[in-house]
N, C-alpha and C positions, 0 to 999 in steps of 0.2 A: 481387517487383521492388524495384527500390531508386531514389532518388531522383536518382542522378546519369545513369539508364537516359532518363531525362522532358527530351525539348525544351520549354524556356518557350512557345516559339509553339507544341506540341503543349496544354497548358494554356490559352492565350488562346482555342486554335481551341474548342477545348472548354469553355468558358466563354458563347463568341458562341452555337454550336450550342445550349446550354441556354435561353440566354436568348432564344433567335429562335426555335426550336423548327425550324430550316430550315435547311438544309445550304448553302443557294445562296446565301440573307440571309446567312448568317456569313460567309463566302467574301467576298461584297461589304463587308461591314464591315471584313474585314482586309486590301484588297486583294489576294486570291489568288484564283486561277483556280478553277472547279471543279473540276476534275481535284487540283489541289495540295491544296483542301480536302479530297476524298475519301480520296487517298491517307494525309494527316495523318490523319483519322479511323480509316483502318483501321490504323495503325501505333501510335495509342493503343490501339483494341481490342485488339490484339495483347500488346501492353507488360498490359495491365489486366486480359486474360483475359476481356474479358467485352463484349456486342454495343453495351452505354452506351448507343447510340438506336435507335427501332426506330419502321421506316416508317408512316406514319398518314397520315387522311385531311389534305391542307393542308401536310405535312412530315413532323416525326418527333417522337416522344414519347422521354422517358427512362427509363432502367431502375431498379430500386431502388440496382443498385448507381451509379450516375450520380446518384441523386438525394440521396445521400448526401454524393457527394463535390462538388457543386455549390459548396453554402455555403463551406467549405474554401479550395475553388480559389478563387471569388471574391475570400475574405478575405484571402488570400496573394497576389495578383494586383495586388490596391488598395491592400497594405500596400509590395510596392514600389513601383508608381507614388505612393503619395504620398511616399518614402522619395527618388526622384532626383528629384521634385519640388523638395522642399524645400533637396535640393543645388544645386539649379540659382539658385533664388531668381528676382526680379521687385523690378526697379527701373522705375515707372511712367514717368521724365521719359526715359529711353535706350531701351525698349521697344519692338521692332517687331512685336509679335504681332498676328494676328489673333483673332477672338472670333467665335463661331456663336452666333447667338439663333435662338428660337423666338418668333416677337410674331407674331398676323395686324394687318392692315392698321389697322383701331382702336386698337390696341396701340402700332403702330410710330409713327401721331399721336400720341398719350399720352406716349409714354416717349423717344424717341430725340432730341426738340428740345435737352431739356434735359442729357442724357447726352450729346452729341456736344460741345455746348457744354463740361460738364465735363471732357470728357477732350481736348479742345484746350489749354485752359488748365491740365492733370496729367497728359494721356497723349497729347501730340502725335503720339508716331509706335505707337500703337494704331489697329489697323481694327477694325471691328465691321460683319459679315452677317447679313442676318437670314435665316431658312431656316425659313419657314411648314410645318409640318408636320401632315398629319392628325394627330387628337387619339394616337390608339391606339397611336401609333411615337411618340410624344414620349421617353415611358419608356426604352426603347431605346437611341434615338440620344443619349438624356445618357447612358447607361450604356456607350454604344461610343465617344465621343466624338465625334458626328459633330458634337453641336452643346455648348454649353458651358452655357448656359442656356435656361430657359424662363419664361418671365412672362406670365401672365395669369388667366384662371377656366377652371381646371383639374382640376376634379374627379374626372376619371377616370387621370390622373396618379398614380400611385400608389409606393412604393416611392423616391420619391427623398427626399430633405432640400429642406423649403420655410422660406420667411418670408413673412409674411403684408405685405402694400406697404400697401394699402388696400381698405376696404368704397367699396361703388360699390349705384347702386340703376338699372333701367330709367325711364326719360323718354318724354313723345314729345316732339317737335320739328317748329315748325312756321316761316313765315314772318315779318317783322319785319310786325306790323300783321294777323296772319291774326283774322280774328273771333272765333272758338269759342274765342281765349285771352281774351278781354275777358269771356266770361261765368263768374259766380260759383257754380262748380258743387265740389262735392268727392265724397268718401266713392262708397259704390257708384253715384249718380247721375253725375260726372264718368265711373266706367268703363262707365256702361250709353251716354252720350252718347256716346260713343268711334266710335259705330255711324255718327254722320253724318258722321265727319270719310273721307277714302280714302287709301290709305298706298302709303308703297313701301318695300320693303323688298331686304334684302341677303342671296343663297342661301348667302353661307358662315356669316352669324354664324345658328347654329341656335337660337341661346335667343331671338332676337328672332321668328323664325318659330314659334317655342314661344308664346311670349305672343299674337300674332296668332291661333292657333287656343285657345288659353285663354278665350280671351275672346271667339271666335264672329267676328273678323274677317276671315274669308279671303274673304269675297263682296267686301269693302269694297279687297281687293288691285289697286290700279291698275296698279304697276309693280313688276318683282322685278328687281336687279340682281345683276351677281357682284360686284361690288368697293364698300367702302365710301367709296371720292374724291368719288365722282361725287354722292355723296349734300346737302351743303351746298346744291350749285350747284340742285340739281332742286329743292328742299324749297325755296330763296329762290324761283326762277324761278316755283311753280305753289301752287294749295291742299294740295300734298299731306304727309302727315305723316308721320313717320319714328321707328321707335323703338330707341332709343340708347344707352349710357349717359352718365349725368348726369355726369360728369365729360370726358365728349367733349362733350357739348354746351354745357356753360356756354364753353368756349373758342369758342363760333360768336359773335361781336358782333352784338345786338341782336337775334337772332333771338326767338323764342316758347319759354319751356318750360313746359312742365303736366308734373305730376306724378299721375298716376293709381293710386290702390294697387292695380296688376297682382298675378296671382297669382308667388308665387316674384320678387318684382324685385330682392329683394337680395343680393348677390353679393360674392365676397372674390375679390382680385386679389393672386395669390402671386407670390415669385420661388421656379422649382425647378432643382437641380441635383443632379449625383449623387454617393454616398457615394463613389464611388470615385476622384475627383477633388476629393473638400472639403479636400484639404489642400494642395493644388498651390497657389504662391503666388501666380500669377498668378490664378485663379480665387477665392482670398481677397480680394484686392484690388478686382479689379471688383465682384465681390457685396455689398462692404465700399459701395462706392461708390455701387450703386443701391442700396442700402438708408436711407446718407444722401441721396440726391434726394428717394424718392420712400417712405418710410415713415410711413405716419402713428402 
């Protein structure tokens, strides 16, 4: 076959399918029907001579000769998007684009006060979405562009371009005046007293419910919430303690903080985005931008 035989959207489509490992996800990442996706697939197989995916449990798997020409496509795929990128250019003060983030609810306290302020005052007709994502599709959706960026502790993100923003470490967090901060305790005796304090907790951040059974708290679980808002008002309003990071919590005035050396508390907070999109100027710029906010 020969090169001028190959539709680009036959490439893209085959690119999604790799990386999703799913006929029906790729379809949905390039706005195409199932049917349209199918038919692309089988009209590459045909062009390619060869099955490229092959049914498995969950989706589909690739063949050698697919796994071959994976890398390739990719590299030529991101070489021209960042090529009409860079024709295109990104002027911040004239700018009406939109931006996809990835921040859960802690996050979007942390970062967006001062970012929205910045881009009022640099990128007045810039919007910014955030688009909370299970951890496992983070990867993904910056490589399909559904979202632009992602920021926070991210470890199982993998495969993208990061920068590291800041180290952060777990806290608890109690009420302005609560008791158990008045007494002079540290080292394993403040984590073994830990036992008399009773907590509430929040079911999406999973490292704080990590720590809670690290440390044998889960009898001590008063209250478990979905969403992190509600948590200040509870933790003012009652005895109960909260564990956080120390960078959301100093922002509460006047409240209580101890620091317990919890197992695992220390934590790095990236910014990530994908290779195939780092040269697009608009996506320099912004990145350019939370990197001076928020880099230590």
């Amino acid at each position: 076959m020969h090169i001028k035989d190959v539709d680009l959207n036959l490439l893209r489509l085959f690119d999604a399918v790799h990386r999703t490992r799913n006929v029906s996800r790729a379809a949905e990442l390039l706005d195409l029907t199932q049917p349209a996706a199918s038919q692309g697939l089988s009209r590459l197989r045909t062009l390619l001579q060869d099955p490229l995916f092959m049914r498995s449990a969950g989706g589909v798997q690739p063949t050698p000769k697919a796994q071959r020409l994976a890398e390739p496509v990719r590299h030529a795929l991101a070489t021209l998007e960042q090529a009409l990128g860079e024709s295109a250019g990104f002027d911040p003060a004239s700018a009406t684009r939109t931006f996809q983030l990835h921040l859960s609810d802690i996050g979007e306290a942390r970062f967006l006060p001062a970012l929205m302020v910045a881009l009022r005052e640099r990128a007045p007709g810039v919007r910014l979405e955030t688009r909370p994502l299970p951890r496992e599709q983070v990867t993904e959706a910056l490589d399909a562009g559904r979202i632009d960026f992602a920021i926070g502790f991210l470890p199982m993100v993998r495969e993208t371009q990061r920068v590291r923003l800041l180290d952060d470490r777990y806290v608890v967090l109690l009420r302005p005046g609560h008791p158990f901060a008045r007494t002079r305790r540290s080292g394993a005796a403040l984590l073994k007293a830990l036992g008399e304090l009773e907590f509430v907790a929040v079911r999406s951040h999973a490292d704080t419910l990590r720590i809670v059974a690290q440390c044998s708290l889960e009898q001590r679980l008063r209250l478990v919430t979905e969403h992190f808002l509600g948590l200040p008002a509870i933790v003012h309003a009652t005895d109960l303690a909260a564990i956080l990071p120390r960078n959301i919590a100093r922002g509460f005035e006047g409240y209580a903080i101890v620091e317990p050396p919890f197992p695992q508390r220390e934590f790095t907070v990236s910014l990530h985005w994908s290779r195939r999109f780092e040269a697009d100027p608009g996506n320099r710029w912004l990145r350019a931008l939370i990197e001076e906010l928020f880099r230590e």
